[in-house]
C-alpha positions in Angstrom: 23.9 -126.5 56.1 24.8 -130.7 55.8 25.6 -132.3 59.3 28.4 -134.8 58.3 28.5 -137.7 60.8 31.6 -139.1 61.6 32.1 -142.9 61.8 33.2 -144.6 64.6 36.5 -146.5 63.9 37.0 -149.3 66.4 40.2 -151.5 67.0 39.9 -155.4 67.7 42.3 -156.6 70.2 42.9 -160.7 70.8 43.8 -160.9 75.0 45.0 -164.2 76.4 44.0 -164.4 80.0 46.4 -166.5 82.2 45.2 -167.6 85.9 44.9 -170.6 87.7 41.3 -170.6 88.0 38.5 -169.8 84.6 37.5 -166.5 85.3 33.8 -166.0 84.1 32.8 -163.1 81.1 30.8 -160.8 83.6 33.8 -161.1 86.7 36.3 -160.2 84.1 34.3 -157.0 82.6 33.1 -156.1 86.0 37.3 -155.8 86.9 37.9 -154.4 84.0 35.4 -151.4 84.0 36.0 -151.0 87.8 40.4 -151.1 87.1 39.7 -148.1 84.4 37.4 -146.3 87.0 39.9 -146.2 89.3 43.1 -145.8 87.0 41.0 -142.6 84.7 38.0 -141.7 86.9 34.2 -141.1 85.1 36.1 -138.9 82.9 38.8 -141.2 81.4 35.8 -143.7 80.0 36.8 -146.6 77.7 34.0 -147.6 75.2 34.2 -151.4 74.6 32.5 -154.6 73.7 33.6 -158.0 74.7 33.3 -159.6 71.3 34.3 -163.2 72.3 34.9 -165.0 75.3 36.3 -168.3 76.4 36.8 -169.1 79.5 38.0 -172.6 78.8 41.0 -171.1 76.5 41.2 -168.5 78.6 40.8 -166.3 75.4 39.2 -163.1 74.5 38.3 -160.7 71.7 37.8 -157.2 73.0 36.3 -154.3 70.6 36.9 -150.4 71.4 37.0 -147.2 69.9 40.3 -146.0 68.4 40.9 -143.5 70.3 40.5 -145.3 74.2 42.8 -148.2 72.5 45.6 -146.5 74.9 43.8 -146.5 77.6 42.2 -150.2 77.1 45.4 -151.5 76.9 47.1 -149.9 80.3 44.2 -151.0 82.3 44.5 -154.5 81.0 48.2 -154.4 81.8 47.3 -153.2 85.5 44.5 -155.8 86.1 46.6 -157.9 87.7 43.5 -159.4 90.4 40.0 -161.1 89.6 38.1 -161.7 92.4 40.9 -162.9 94.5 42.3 -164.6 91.3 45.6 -163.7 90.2 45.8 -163.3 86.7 48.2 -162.1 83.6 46.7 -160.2 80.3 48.7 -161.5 77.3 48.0 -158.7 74.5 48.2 -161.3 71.8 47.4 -158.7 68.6 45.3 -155.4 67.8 43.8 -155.2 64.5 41.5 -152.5 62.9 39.1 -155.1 61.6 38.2 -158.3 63.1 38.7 -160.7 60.0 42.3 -159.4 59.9 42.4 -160.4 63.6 41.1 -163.5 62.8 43.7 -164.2 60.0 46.6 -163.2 62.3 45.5 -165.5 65.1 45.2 -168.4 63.0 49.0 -167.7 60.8 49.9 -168.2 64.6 48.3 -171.1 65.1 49.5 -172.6 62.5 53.4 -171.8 62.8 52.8 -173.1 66.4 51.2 -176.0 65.4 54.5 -176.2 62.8 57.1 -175.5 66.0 55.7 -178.4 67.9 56.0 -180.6 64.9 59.7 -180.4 63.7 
């Protein structure tokens, strides 16, 4: 008998965090893991990795299995409070791989970058 492992596929999401304050890497994961807890329970768990973080920017690349994409994404939405910081989660694109990510965000940029110009 062969034991087939199944891979893992992940999806790259590109957040924009708006607040009038920089929010810190570890205070936005902490009210992140602690919104799912209390939107899905221990049950409703959503596997991810902050991938990149800027406070400065107020950017952030987020990486997660497939399947708690859904999930991810609703908490985000709902994560309206950081530590007594208002804040607003612009879901700027989800990718399956993070050089397409990469090559999305930076077409963006550059029609900006165009818009401003003309």
């Amino acid at each position: 008998m062969v034991l087939r492992l199944i891979r893992q596929k992940y999806r790259w999401l590109a957040l924009e965090i708006i607040s009038e304050k920089n929010i810190g890497k570890e205070s936005f994961i902490s009210a992140l893991k602690h919104k799912i807890y209390e939107l899905f329970g221990s049950f409703g768990d959503v596997s991810f990795r902050v991938e990149e973080y800027d406070s400065q920017r107020g950017f952030c690349i987020i990486r997660c299995l497939r399947e708690d994409l859904r999930r991810l994404r609703v908490a985000l939405v709902l994560l309206r409070d950081i530590q007594g910081t208002p804040v607003v989660m612009n879901d700027l694109y989800c990718s399956g791989t993070l050089k397409k990510l990469r090559e999305e965000l930076k077409k963006r940029r550059l029609f900006i970058s165009l818009l401003e110009n003309t």
